[in-house]
Residue, then its C-alpha position, 0 to 999 in steps of 0.5 A: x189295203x196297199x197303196x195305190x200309187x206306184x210313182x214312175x210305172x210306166x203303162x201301155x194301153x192299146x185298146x179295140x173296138x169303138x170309140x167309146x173304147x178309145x175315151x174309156x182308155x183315156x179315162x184309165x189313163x187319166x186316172x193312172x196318171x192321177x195315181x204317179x203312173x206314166x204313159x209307156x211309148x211304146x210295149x218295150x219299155x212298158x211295166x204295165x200293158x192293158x188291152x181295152x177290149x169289145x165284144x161286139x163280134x166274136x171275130x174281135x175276140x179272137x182278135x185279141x185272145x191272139x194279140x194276147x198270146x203275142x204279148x207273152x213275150x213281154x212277160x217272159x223276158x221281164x216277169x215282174x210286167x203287168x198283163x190286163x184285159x179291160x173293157x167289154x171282152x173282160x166282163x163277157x169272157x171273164x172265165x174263158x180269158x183267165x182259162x185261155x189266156x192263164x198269164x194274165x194278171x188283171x181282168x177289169x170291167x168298164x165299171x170298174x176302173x175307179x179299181x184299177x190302180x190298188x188292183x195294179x198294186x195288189x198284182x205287182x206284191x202278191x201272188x194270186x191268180x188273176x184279178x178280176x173286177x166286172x162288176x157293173x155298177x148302175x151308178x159309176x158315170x166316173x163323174x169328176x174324173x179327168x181323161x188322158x186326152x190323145x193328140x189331135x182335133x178331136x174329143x171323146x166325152x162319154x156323155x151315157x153309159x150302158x144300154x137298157x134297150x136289150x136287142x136280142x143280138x146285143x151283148x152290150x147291156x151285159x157288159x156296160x150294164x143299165x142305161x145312165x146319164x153323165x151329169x150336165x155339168x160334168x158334161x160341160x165341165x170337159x167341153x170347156x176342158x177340152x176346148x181350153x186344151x185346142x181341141x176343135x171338135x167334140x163328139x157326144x158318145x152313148x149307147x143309145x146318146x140321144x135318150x140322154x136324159x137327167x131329170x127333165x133335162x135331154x140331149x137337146x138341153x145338152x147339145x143347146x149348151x155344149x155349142x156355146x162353148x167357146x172355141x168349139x167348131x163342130x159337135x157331132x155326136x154317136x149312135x143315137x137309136x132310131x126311136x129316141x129322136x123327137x123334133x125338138x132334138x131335130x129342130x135344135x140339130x138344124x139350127x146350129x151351124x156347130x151341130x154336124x149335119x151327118x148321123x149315124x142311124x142304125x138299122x140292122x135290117x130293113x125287113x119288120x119281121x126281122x127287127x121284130x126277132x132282133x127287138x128293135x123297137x121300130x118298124x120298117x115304116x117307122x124307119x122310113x118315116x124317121x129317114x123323111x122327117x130328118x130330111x125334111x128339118x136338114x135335106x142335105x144331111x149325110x146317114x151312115x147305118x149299120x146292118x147285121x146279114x145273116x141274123x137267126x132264121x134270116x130269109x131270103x125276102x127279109x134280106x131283100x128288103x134290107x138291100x131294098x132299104x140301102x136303094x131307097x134311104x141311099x146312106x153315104x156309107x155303112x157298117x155291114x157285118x156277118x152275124x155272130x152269136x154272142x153269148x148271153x144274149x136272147x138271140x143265144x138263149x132262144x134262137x138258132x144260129x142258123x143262116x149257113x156261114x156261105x149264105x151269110x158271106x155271099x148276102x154280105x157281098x152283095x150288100x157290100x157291093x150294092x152300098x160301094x155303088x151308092x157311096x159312090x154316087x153320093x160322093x160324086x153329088x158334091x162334085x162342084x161344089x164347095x165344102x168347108x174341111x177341118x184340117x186333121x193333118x198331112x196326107x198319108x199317101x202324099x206329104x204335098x196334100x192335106x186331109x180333114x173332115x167335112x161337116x157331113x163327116x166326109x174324108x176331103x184330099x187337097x192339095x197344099x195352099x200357099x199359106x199355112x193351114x194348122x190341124x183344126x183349121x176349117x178352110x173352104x175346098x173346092x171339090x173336082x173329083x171323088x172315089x166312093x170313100x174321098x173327096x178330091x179338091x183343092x182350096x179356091x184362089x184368094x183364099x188366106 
Protein backbone atom coordinates (compact mmCIF):
# COMPACT_ATOMS: atom_id res chain seq x y z
CA UNK A 1 0.00 0.00 0.00
CA UNK A 2 1.81 3.77 -0.64
CA UNK A 3 2.18 6.00 1.75
CA UNK A 4 -0.14 8.32 2.81
CA UNK A 5 1.70 11.22 3.66
CA UNK A 6 2.83 13.66 0.97
CA UNK A 7 4.62 16.42 3.30
CA UNK A 8 4.25 20.04 1.46
CA UNK A 9 1.01 19.27 -1.03
CA UNK A 10 -0.72 22.06 -0.88
CA UNK A 11 -4.53 21.86 -0.91
CA UNK A 12 -7.59 23.88 -1.56
CA UNK A 13 -10.73 22.91 -0.30
CA UNK A 14 -13.79 25.14 -1.46
CA UNK A 15 -17.06 23.51 -0.08
CA UNK A 16 -21.28 24.00 -1.01
CA UNK A 17 -24.16 23.49 0.92
CA UNK A 18 -24.85 23.66 4.62
CA UNK A 19 -22.92 23.90 7.66
CA UNK A 20 -22.61 20.59 8.09
CA UNK A 21 -20.55 20.84 4.99
CA UNK A 22 -18.43 23.51 5.88
CA UNK A 23 -17.17 20.99 9.55
CA UNK A 24 -16.84 17.98 7.02
CA UNK A 25 -14.33 19.99 5.08
CA UNK A 26 -12.41 21.15 8.20
CA UNK A 27 -12.47 17.57 9.08
CA UNK A 28 -10.70 16.79 5.69
CA UNK A 29 -8.48 19.50 6.31
CA UNK A 30 -7.72 18.24 9.67
CA UNK A 31 -7.00 15.14 8.65
CA UNK A 32 -4.58 16.13 5.65
CA UNK A 33 -2.77 18.33 7.81
CA UNK A 34 -2.17 15.36 10.18
CA UNK A 35 -0.95 13.47 6.92
CA UNK A 36 2.40 16.55 5.79
CA UNK A 37 -0.44 18.22 3.48
CA UNK A 38 -0.82 21.99 3.48
CA UNK A 39 -3.46 24.60 3.33
CA UNK A 40 -3.42 26.04 -0.41
CA UNK A 41 -4.19 30.11 -0.16
CA UNK A 42 -5.95 30.23 -2.85
CA UNK A 43 -6.61 27.82 -6.50
CA UNK A 44 -3.23 29.02 -8.23
CA UNK A 45 -0.71 27.65 -5.97
CA UNK A 46 -3.08 24.42 -5.27
CA UNK A 47 -1.45 20.72 -5.87
CA UNK A 48 -4.79 19.45 -4.82
CA UNK A 49 -8.45 20.93 -5.12
CA UNK A 50 -11.29 19.23 -3.62
CA UNK A 51 -15.15 20.32 -3.75
CA UNK A 52 -17.10 19.34 -0.65
CA UNK A 53 -20.60 19.27 -2.55
CA UNK A 54 -24.52 18.82 -1.46
CA UNK A 55 -27.02 17.62 -2.78
CA UNK A 56 -30.03 19.10 -1.30
CA UNK A 57 -31.13 20.76 -4.65
CA UNK A 58 -30.85 19.80 -8.10
CA UNK A 59 -29.79 23.53 -8.63
CA UNK A 60 -26.75 22.96 -6.13
CA UNK A 61 -25.46 20.38 -8.47
CA UNK A 62 -25.60 22.06 -11.64
CA UNK A 63 -24.04 24.68 -9.56
CA UNK A 64 -20.95 22.64 -8.94
CA UNK A 65 -20.95 20.46 -12.45
CA UNK A 66 -20.28 24.18 -13.54
CA UNK A 67 -17.67 25.20 -11.26
CA UNK A 68 -16.10 22.04 -12.19
CA UNK A 69 -15.85 22.58 -15.44
CA UNK A 70 -14.05 26.18 -14.63
CA UNK A 71 -11.64 24.44 -12.68
CA UNK A 72 -10.31 22.37 -15.82
CA UNK A 73 -8.05 25.11 -16.44
CA UNK A 74 -5.91 24.36 -13.13
CA UNK A 75 -5.43 20.72 -14.83
CA UNK A 76 -4.67 21.99 -17.83
CA UNK A 77 -1.84 24.01 -17.15
CA UNK A 78 -0.18 21.82 -14.55
CA UNK A 79 -1.45 18.31 -15.17
CA UNK A 80 0.06 16.53 -12.21
CA UNK A 81 -3.12 18.67 -10.00
CA UNK A 82 -5.46 16.83 -8.11
CA UNK A 83 -9.20 17.20 -8.82
CA UNK A 84 -11.79 15.69 -6.10
CA UNK A 85 -15.33 15.88 -5.46
CA UNK A 86 -16.34 15.08 -1.82
CA UNK A 87 -19.57 15.31 -0.02
CA UNK A 88 -23.24 14.61 -0.63
CA UNK A 89 -23.07 15.15 -4.39
CA UNK A 90 -20.20 12.62 -4.49
CA UNK A 91 -22.11 9.55 -3.05
CA UNK A 92 -25.70 10.66 -4.99
CA UNK A 93 -24.16 11.41 -8.66
CA UNK A 94 -21.06 9.19 -8.55
CA UNK A 95 -21.62 7.62 -12.29
CA UNK A 96 -22.99 11.14 -13.76
CA UNK A 97 -19.58 13.28 -12.06
CA UNK A 98 -17.14 10.70 -13.60
CA UNK A 99 -19.46 10.66 -16.78
CA UNK A 100 -19.68 14.37 -16.95
CA UNK A 101 -16.90 15.65 -15.43
CA UNK A 102 -14.30 12.80 -16.83
CA UNK A 103 -10.98 14.77 -15.55
CA UNK A 104 -11.83 14.24 -12.04
CA UNK A 105 -9.61 12.32 -10.27
CA UNK A 106 -11.19 11.38 -6.87
CA UNK A 107 -14.91 10.94 -5.88
CA UNK A 108 -15.06 10.90 -1.93
CA UNK A 109 -18.32 10.14 0.07
CA UNK A 110 -19.04 11.91 3.61
CA UNK A 111 -17.79 8.41 5.14
CA UNK A 112 -15.02 7.98 3.57
CA UNK A 113 -12.37 10.67 4.53
CA UNK A 114 -10.51 8.53 6.79
CA UNK A 115 -9.50 7.30 2.96
CA UNK A 116 -8.88 10.38 1.65
CA UNK A 117 -5.06 10.70 1.96
CA UNK A 118 -3.90 7.06 0.43
CA UNK A 119 -6.60 7.85 -2.37
CA UNK A 120 -4.54 11.30 -2.99
CA UNK A 121 -1.40 9.29 -3.05
CA UNK A 122 -2.52 6.20 -5.27
CA UNK A 123 -4.11 9.24 -7.88
CA UNK A 124 -0.89 11.19 -7.86
CA UNK A 125 1.42 7.76 -8.81
CA UNK A 126 -0.90 5.65 -10.74
CA UNK A 127 -2.75 5.87 -13.78
CA UNK A 128 -6.59 5.04 -13.17
CA UNK A 129 -9.73 6.08 -13.79
CA UNK A 130 -11.48 8.13 -11.05
CA UNK A 131 -11.29 6.95 -7.76
CA UNK A 132 -14.20 6.48 -5.98
CA UNK A 133 -15.12 5.63 -2.30
CA UNK A 134 -19.13 6.42 -1.30
CA UNK A 135 -19.42 3.75 0.74
CA UNK A 136 -21.36 4.51 3.81
CA UNK A 137 -20.49 3.48 6.96
CA UNK A 138 -23.39 3.18 9.92
CA UNK A 139 -20.30 3.30 12.45
CA UNK A 140 -17.70 6.36 11.29
CA UNK A 141 -18.56 9.56 13.83
CA UNK A 142 -14.44 10.25 12.42
CA UNK A 143 -14.38 9.97 16.80
CA UNK A 144 -10.65 11.26 17.71
CA UNK A 145 -9.99 13.24 14.74
CA UNK A 146 -9.10 16.70 14.94
CA UNK A 147 -10.64 19.49 12.37
CA UNK A 148 -8.71 22.48 10.71
CA UNK A 149 -10.79 25.28 12.37
CA UNK A 150 -11.74 28.35 9.95
CA UNK A 151 -11.04 31.79 11.63
CA UNK A 152 -13.63 33.49 13.36
CA UNK A 153 -15.86 33.23 16.71
CA UNK A 154 -17.74 30.53 15.98
CA UNK A 155 -17.34 26.20 15.85
CA UNK A 156 -18.89 23.73 13.95
CA UNK A 157 -18.78 20.00 16.09
CA UNK A 158 -20.83 17.45 14.23
CA UNK A 159 -22.47 16.02 17.11
CA UNK A 160 -24.71 13.16 14.74
CA UNK A 161 -24.30 12.24 11.59
CA UNK A 162 -26.69 10.61 8.81
CA UNK A 163 -30.45 10.51 9.08
CA UNK A 164 -32.81 7.56 9.63
CA UNK A 165 -35.92 9.64 9.48
CA UNK A 166 -36.41 9.01 5.27
CA UNK A 167 -39.02 11.91 4.23
CA UNK A 168 -39.83 10.95 0.80
CA UNK A 169 -38.38 14.30 -0.62
CA UNK A 170 -34.83 13.84 1.35
CA UNK A 171 -31.92 12.22 -0.26
CA UNK A 172 -30.07 12.76 2.88
CA UNK A 173 -30.10 9.38 4.11
CA UNK A 174 -28.96 8.15 0.77
CA UNK A 175 -25.97 10.02 0.96
CA UNK A 176 -24.70 10.46 4.77
CA UNK A 177 -26.55 7.01 5.70
CA UNK A 178 -28.20 5.53 9.22
CA UNK A 179 -28.69 8.23 11.92
CA UNK A 180 -25.33 7.93 14.77
CA UNK A 181 -24.48 9.73 17.70
CA UNK A 182 -20.89 11.14 18.18
CA UNK A 183 -19.76 9.77 21.41
CA UNK A 184 -20.15 12.37 24.76
CA UNK A 185 -16.54 12.82 25.29
CA UNK A 186 -15.71 13.27 22.20
CA UNK A 187 -18.28 16.00 22.05
CA UNK A 188 -17.07 17.63 24.76
CA UNK A 189 -13.38 16.88 24.21
CA UNK A 190 -13.56 19.63 21.15
CA UNK A 191 -15.73 22.14 23.05
CA UNK A 192 -12.87 22.30 25.43
CA UNK A 193 -10.91 22.15 22.29
CA UNK A 194 -12.32 25.02 20.75
CA UNK A 195 -12.72 27.00 23.38
CA UNK A 196 -9.04 27.01 24.59
CA UNK A 197 -8.52 27.79 20.81
CA UNK A 198 -11.01 31.47 21.61
CA UNK A 199 -13.86 30.60 19.87
CA UNK A 200 -16.79 32.13 21.57
CA UNK A 201 -19.51 30.15 20.29
CA UNK A 202 -20.48 26.78 19.26
CA UNK A 203 -23.19 25.48 17.23
CA UNK A 204 -24.25 21.52 17.76
CA UNK A 205 -24.74 20.26 14.01
CA UNK A 206 -27.23 16.91 13.14
CA UNK A 207 -29.44 15.94 10.65
CA UNK A 208 -32.18 15.43 12.91
CA UNK A 209 -29.36 16.94 16.38
CA UNK A 210 -32.06 16.88 19.18
CA UNK A 211 -32.71 12.80 18.50
CA UNK A 212 -29.00 12.99 19.54
CA UNK A 213 -28.94 10.08 21.94
CA UNK A 214 -26.14 7.38 23.04
CA UNK A 215 -27.54 5.02 25.37
CA UNK A 216 -29.31 6.60 27.93
CA UNK A 217 -27.56 9.66 27.39
CA UNK A 218 -29.76 12.68 25.16
CA UNK A 219 -29.25 16.10 23.52
CA UNK A 220 -30.25 17.46 27.05
CA UNK A 221 -27.39 15.49 28.84
CA UNK A 222 -24.98 16.98 26.18
CA UNK A 223 -26.16 20.44 26.00
CA UNK A 224 -26.35 20.39 30.31
CA UNK A 225 -22.29 19.68 30.03
CA UNK A 226 -21.36 21.60 26.83
CA UNK A 227 -22.67 25.10 28.85
CA UNK A 228 -20.16 24.29 31.46
CA UNK A 229 -17.56 24.82 29.60
CA UNK A 230 -15.26 27.29 30.34
CA UNK A 231 -15.10 30.35 27.87
CA UNK A 232 -17.91 29.38 25.86
CA UNK A 233 -20.79 32.43 25.61
CA UNK A 234 -23.36 30.94 23.16
CA UNK A 235 -24.51 27.51 22.25
CA UNK A 236 -26.85 27.23 19.39
CA UNK A 237 -27.45 24.24 17.85
CA UNK A 238 -29.34 22.95 13.86
CA UNK A 239 -31.79 21.37 12.69
CA UNK A 240 -33.54 19.77 15.31
CA UNK A 241 -36.76 17.67 13.86
CA UNK A 242 -40.03 18.86 14.88
CA UNK A 243 -41.26 15.48 16.72
CA UNK A 244 -38.00 14.90 18.65
CA UNK A 245 -38.49 17.75 21.20
CA UNK A 246 -39.81 16.67 24.50
CA UNK A 247 -39.82 19.27 27.92
CA UNK A 248 -36.67 18.08 29.40
CA UNK A 249 -34.97 19.37 26.17
CA UNK A 250 -37.35 22.61 26.36
CA UNK A 251 -36.89 23.04 30.22
CA UNK A 252 -33.08 22.74 29.80
CA UNK A 253 -32.86 25.33 26.71
CA UNK A 254 -34.93 28.02 29.26
CA UNK A 255 -32.72 27.56 31.91
CA UNK A 256 -29.40 28.29 30.46
CA UNK A 257 -28.72 31.67 29.56
CA UNK A 258 -25.82 30.19 27.32
CA UNK A 259 -28.28 28.18 25.33
CA UNK A 260 -29.53 30.79 22.30
CA UNK A 261 -33.09 31.47 22.40
CA UNK A 262 -33.30 31.14 18.59
CA UNK A 263 -34.38 27.58 16.68
CA UNK A 264 -34.39 26.50 13.37
CA UNK A 265 -37.83 24.17 13.02
CA UNK A 266 -38.49 22.82 9.84
CA UNK A 267 -41.85 22.40 8.62
CA UNK A 268 -41.91 21.99 4.95
CA UNK A 269 -45.42 22.55 4.80
CA UNK A 270 -48.53 23.60 6.73
CA UNK A 271 -50.93 21.43 5.21
CA UNK A 272 -51.62 17.49 6.75
CA UNK A 273 -51.96 16.00 3.70
CA UNK A 274 -48.95 17.03 2.42
CA UNK A 275 -46.61 16.07 5.19
CA UNK A 276 -48.52 12.92 5.33
CA UNK A 277 -47.01 12.54 1.14
CA UNK A 278 -43.70 14.08 2.32
CA UNK A 279 -43.56 11.61 5.37
CA UNK A 280 -42.84 13.88 8.01
CA UNK A 281 -44.01 12.34 11.11
CA UNK A 282 -46.21 15.10 12.46
CA UNK A 283 -49.50 16.76 11.69
CA UNK A 284 -50.26 20.55 11.21
CA UNK A 285 -51.92 20.20 14.71
CA UNK A 286 -48.96 18.88 16.02
CA UNK A 287 -46.71 21.49 14.64
CA UNK A 288 -49.16 24.01 16.15
CA UNK A 289 -48.98 22.63 19.43
CA UNK A 290 -44.88 22.02 19.27
CA UNK A 291 -44.85 26.18 17.90
CA UNK A 292 -47.17 26.64 21.64
CA UNK A 293 -45.53 24.46 24.10
CA UNK A 294 -41.73 26.51 23.05
CA UNK A 295 -43.50 29.72 23.64
CA UNK A 296 -44.93 28.58 26.42
CA UNK A 297 -41.14 27.59 28.25
CA UNK A 298 -39.31 30.55 26.12
CA UNK A 299 -42.06 33.32 24.73
CA UNK A 300 -39.67 35.74 23.41
CA UNK A 301 -37.78 32.79 21.52
CA UNK A 302 -37.04 33.58 17.77
CA UNK A 303 -37.89 30.32 14.79
CA UNK A 304 -36.84 30.10 11.45
CA UNK A 305 -38.22 27.12 9.13
CA UNK A 306 -37.88 25.74 6.03
CA UNK A 307 -40.54 25.33 3.51
CA UNK A 308 -40.64 23.29 0.14
CA UNK A 309 -43.59 24.79 -2.64
CA UNK A 310 -44.36 22.86 -5.17
CA UNK A 311 -43.93 19.33 -3.60
CA UNK A 312 -45.79 16.36 -6.16
CA UNK A 313 -49.44 16.99 -6.56
CA UNK A 314 -49.20 19.98 -4.27
CA UNK A 315 -53.00 21.92 -4.52
CA UNK A 316 -53.77 24.94 -4.25
CA UNK A 317 -55.78 24.64 -0.65
CA UNK A 318 -52.67 22.78 0.61
CA UNK A 319 -50.33 25.88 -0.37
CA UNK A 320 -52.82 28.09 1.25
CA UNK A 321 -52.27 26.42 4.55
CA UNK A 322 -48.80 26.75 4.37
CA UNK A 323 -49.14 30.67 3.83
CA UNK A 324 -51.99 30.29 6.43
CA UNK A 325 -48.93 28.65 8.92
CA UNK A 326 -46.07 31.66 8.18
CA UNK A 327 -49.50 34.16 9.53
CA UNK A 328 -49.91 32.41 12.21
CA UNK A 329 -46.55 30.84 13.75
CA UNK A 330 -45.02 34.64 12.22
CA UNK A 331 -41.19 32.94 12.12
CA UNK A 332 -38.41 35.75 12.05
CA UNK A 333 -37.31 34.52 8.66
CA UNK A 334 -37.34 31.28 6.72
CA UNK A 335 -35.57 29.06 3.88
CA UNK A 336 -38.30 28.77 1.19
CA UNK A 337 -37.58 26.88 -1.87
CA UNK A 338 -39.02 25.41 -5.16
CA UNK A 339 -39.10 21.44 -5.03
CA UNK A 340 -36.67 19.72 -6.99
CA UNK A 341 -36.65 15.83 -7.84
CA UNK A 342 -33.99 14.14 -6.53
CA UNK A 343 -33.09 10.76 -7.39
CA UNK A 344 -33.36 7.88 -5.12
CA UNK A 345 -35.62 9.22 -3.13
CA UNK A 346 -39.75 7.71 -2.48
CA UNK A 347 -41.01 10.81 -3.81
CA UNK A 348 -38.79 9.91 -7.26
CA UNK A 349 -39.83 6.30 -7.16
CA UNK A 350 -43.43 6.75 -6.57
CA UNK A 351 -44.53 10.25 -7.15
CA UNK A 352 -44.90 12.70 -10.15
CA UNK A 353 -43.08 15.61 -10.23
CA UNK A 354 -46.02 17.37 -11.36
CA UNK A 355 -46.62 21.02 -10.07
CA UNK A 356 -46.06 23.08 -13.40
CA UNK A 357 -42.28 24.80 -13.11
CA UNK A 358 -44.71 28.89 -13.20
CA UNK A 359 -47.21 27.57 -10.44
CA UNK A 360 -44.32 26.30 -8.47
CA UNK A 361 -42.40 30.16 -9.12
CA UNK A 362 -45.15 32.12 -8.87
CA UNK A 363 -46.45 30.26 -5.00
CA UNK A 364 -42.81 30.65 -3.97
CA UNK A 365 -43.26 34.72 -4.83
CA UNK A 366 -46.13 34.98 -2.94
CA UNK A 367 -44.53 32.78 -0.07
CA UNK A 368 -41.61 35.14 -0.27
CA UNK A 369 -43.30 38.12 -0.19
CA UNK A 370 -45.69 37.10 2.60
CA UNK A 371 -42.61 36.18 4.75
CA UNK A 372 -40.32 39.56 3.73
CA UNK A 373 -43.75 41.51 5.23
CA UNK A 374 -43.41 39.23 8.51
CA UNK A 375 -39.73 39.66 8.83
CA UNK A 376 -40.09 42.82 8.77
CA UNK A 377 -42.50 43.33 11.34
CA UNK A 378 -40.54 41.14 13.53
CA UNK A 379 -37.50 43.16 13.34
CA UNK A 380 -39.36 46.26 14.16
CA UNK A 381 -40.80 44.64 17.66
CA UNK A 382 -37.27 44.77 19.05
CA UNK A 383 -37.17 48.67 17.94
CA UNK A 384 -36.43 50.27 21.62
CA UNK A 385 -34.91 47.84 23.06
CA UNK A 386 -31.69 46.70 24.10
CA UNK A 387 -30.10 43.51 22.78
CA UNK A 388 -26.87 41.84 23.87
CA UNK A 389 -24.57 41.61 20.17
CA UNK A 390 -21.39 39.30 19.92
CA UNK A 391 -19.11 41.09 17.73
CA UNK A 392 -18.02 39.01 14.60
CA UNK A 393 -16.14 42.17 12.98
CA UNK A 394 -16.32 45.33 10.75
CA UNK A 395 -19.13 45.91 8.64
CA UNK A 396 -18.68 45.18 5.27
CA UNK A 397 -20.54 48.17 3.91
CA UNK A 398 -19.15 50.56 6.15
CA UNK A 399 -15.39 49.96 7.87
CA UNK A 400 -17.12 53.05 10.85
CA UNK A 401 -19.49 50.22 12.13
CA UNK A 402 -19.50 47.08 13.76
CA UNK A 403 -21.78 43.92 12.92
CA UNK A 404 -22.61 40.47 15.21
CA UNK A 405 -25.38 38.33 16.16
CA UNK A 406 -27.83 38.64 18.80
CA UNK A 407 -28.64 35.93 21.07
CA UNK A 408 -32.10 35.13 18.99
CA UNK A 409 -29.51 34.99 15.75
CA UNK A 410 -30.43 38.32 14.66
CA UNK A 411 -27.75 40.54 12.15
CA UNK A 412 -27.32 44.00 14.53
CA UNK A 413 -25.34 47.15 12.50
CA UNK A 414 -23.85 49.78 15.20
CA UNK A 415 -21.96 52.10 14.92
CA UNK A 416 -18.21 52.06 16.45
CA UNK A 417 -18.00 52.88 20.52
CA UNK A 418 -15.06 55.04 21.73
CA UNK A 419 -13.56 51.94 23.13
CA UNK A 420 -12.48 48.96 21.49
CA UNK A 421 -14.33 46.02 21.18
CA UNK A 422 -12.83 42.62 19.81
CA UNK A 423 -14.64 39.87 17.35
CA UNK A 424 -16.40 37.59 20.40
CA UNK A 425 -17.11 40.44 22.55
CA UNK A 426 -20.71 40.67 23.73
CA UNK A 427 -21.58 44.53 24.10
CA UNK A 428 -25.22 45.66 24.86
CA UNK A 429 -26.72 47.88 21.77
CA UNK A 430 -29.42 49.84 21.70
CA UNK A 431 -31.66 49.30 18.58
CA UNK A 432 -33.11 52.57 16.77
CA UNK A 433 -34.17 51.18 13.39
CA UNK A 434 -34.32 47.87 11.66
CA UNK A 435 -34.86 46.62 7.82
CA UNK A 436 -36.60 43.17 7.37
CA UNK A 437 -32.79 41.16 7.45
CA UNK A 438 -30.82 43.99 10.12
CA UNK A 439 -31.15 45.49 13.32
CA UNK A 440 -29.88 49.13 13.57
CA UNK A 441 -28.29 50.66 16.75
CA UNK A 442 -25.82 51.64 18.60
CA UNK A 443 -23.88 50.97 21.95
CA UNK A 444 -25.48 53.00 25.02
CA UNK A 445 -23.22 55.92 26.89
CA UNK A 446 -21.35 54.70 29.88
CA UNK A 447 -20.75 51.62 28.47
CA UNK A 448 -16.75 50.04 28.64
Amino acid sequence: MPQASRPGKRVFIETYGCQMNMADSELMGGILLNQGYTAAANLEESDIILINTCAVREKAEERVFGRLSHLLRYKNENPNVILGVAGCMANHLKKEITERAPYVDIVVGPDAYRRLPEMLVQAQEEEVDPLIDVRLDKAETYEGLVPVRSEGITAWISVQRGCDKCCTFCVVPFTRGRERGVAPSDVLSQVRNVAELGYKEITLLGQTVNSYRVGDYDFSDLLEDVVKVDGIERVRFTSPYPTDFNDKLLETMARHKKISKYLHLPAQSGSTSMLERMKRRYTREEFDALVANIRSYMPDIAMSTDIIVGFCSETDEEFEATLDLMRQVRFDFAYMFQYSERSLTAAARNMPDDVPMEVKGERLKRLIELQESISAEVFQTRISTTQDVMVIGESRRNPDDLCGRTDDFKMAVFAKPSFELKPGDIVPVHIHDATSHTLIGRVPEGIS
